[in-house]
N, C-alpha and C positions, 0 to 999 in steps of 0.2 A: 877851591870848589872843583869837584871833578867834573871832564865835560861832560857837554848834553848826549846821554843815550839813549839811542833808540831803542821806542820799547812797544810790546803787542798787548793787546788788549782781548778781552772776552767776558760778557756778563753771563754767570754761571747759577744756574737756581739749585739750591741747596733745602734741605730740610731748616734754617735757620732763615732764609729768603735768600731773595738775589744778590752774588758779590759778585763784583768788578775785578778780576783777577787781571796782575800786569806782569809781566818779567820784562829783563832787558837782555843783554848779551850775556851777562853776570852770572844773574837768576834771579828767583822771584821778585819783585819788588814790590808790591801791593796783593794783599787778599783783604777787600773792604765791603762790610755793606753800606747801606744809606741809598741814597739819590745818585744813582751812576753817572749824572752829567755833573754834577758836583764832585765825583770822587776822581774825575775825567779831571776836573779844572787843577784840582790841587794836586794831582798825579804829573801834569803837563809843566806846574809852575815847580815842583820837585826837583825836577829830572830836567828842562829846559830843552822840553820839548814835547810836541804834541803826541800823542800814541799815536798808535795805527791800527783798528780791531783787524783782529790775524787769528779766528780763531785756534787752525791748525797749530800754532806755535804754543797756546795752555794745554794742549792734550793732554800731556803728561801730568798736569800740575790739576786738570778735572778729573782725569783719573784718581789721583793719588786721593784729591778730597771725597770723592764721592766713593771709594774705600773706605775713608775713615768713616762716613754717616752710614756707610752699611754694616760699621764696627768690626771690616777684616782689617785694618788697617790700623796702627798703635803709633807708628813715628811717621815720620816723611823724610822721604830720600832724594830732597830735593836743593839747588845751591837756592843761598840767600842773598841779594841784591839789596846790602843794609845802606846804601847810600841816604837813604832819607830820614835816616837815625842817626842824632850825634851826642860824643860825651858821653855823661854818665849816661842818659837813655840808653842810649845806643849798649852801652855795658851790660847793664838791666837785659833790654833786650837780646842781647848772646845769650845771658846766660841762663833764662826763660826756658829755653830749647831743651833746656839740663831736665826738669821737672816731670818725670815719669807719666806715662799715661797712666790715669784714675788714682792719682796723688795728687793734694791741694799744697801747698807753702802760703804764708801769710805773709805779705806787704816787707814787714819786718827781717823775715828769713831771709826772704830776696833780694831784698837790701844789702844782709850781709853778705851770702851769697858773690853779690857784686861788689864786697869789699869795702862799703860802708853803711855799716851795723845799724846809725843812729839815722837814716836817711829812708825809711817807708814810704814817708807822704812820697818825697821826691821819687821813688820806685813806681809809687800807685800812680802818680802820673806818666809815667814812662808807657807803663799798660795800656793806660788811656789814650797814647799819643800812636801806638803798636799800629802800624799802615800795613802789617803784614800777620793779621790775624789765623786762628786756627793752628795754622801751620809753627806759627811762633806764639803757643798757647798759652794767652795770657789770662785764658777763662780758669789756668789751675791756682790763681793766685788769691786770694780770700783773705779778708779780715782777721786780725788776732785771734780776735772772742767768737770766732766761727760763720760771724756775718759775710755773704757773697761779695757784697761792693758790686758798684756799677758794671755796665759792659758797653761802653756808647749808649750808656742811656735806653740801652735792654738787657735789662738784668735778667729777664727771663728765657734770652738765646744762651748767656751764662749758666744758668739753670742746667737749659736741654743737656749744652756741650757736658756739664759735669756727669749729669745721668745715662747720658752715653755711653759714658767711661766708666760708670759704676761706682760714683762716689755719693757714698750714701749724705743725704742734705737734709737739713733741720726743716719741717713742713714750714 
């Protein structure tokens, strides 16, 4: 287990709601919404150790988001701090980052994508477990048969993100 880094914090309001963004020395390690004293808890028990809000240290990384919600912005040019991803997840999520802006891939693809073909479910959880949202967009990833699937249990921040990007969605 790698040691504890220190890491900054910032709750950043977005067109999707509030996320808890974190980096460490690394780079990012957390873009989450929900309950930011809860995203705090599990970010601290991560990383083995408490953040510190800094908001100066996300500048960069509130810029780069709030580019993309104004839609000048297509990729993010920022390092990733995948420490809190492991295994196949962790693989899945690499290779997420691959997935073109206002392009979907299904569960399946992404699977193989990561090198094994027969392993979706196991992918779709990956997305769901994704502590590093937006940025490692896991709202491009959709069902076979064209269905969205989840997004923490809001499927309709999935929604916005895809029509953001212009991908046309079943009503």
């Amino acid at each position: 287990m790698p040691a504890p880094a220190e890491a900054s914090f910032v709750v950043h309001d977005t067109p999707i709601g509030a996320l808890l963004l974190a980096v460490t020395e690394v780079g990012v390690v957390g873009v989450e919404g929900g309950d930011p004293l809860r995203v705090l808890v599990r970010l601290e028990d991560d990383l083995g150790t408490e953040p510190v809000e800094r908001p100066a240290a996300l500048d960069v990384v509130r810029r780069q988001l709030d580019e993309y919600f104004d839609g000048r912005r297509r990729t993010f040019d920022l390092p990733i701090d995948a420490r809190r991803s492991h295994g196949f997840y962790r693989e899945v999520l690499d290779e997420v980052v691959h997935i073109p802006w206002g392009e979907v891939v299904s569960y399946g693809e992404l699977a193989a994508m990561s090198g094994r073909p027969r392993a979706a479910r196991a992918a779709g959880t990956a997305m769901a477990s994704n502590p590093i949202t937006v940025i490692r967009p896991c709202h491009r990833v959709i069902h076979a048969d064209g269905r969205l699937g989840g997004y923490g249990g809001r499927p309709e921040v999935k929604r916005y993100l895809l029509s953001l990007e212009g991908v046309e969605l079943p009503a």
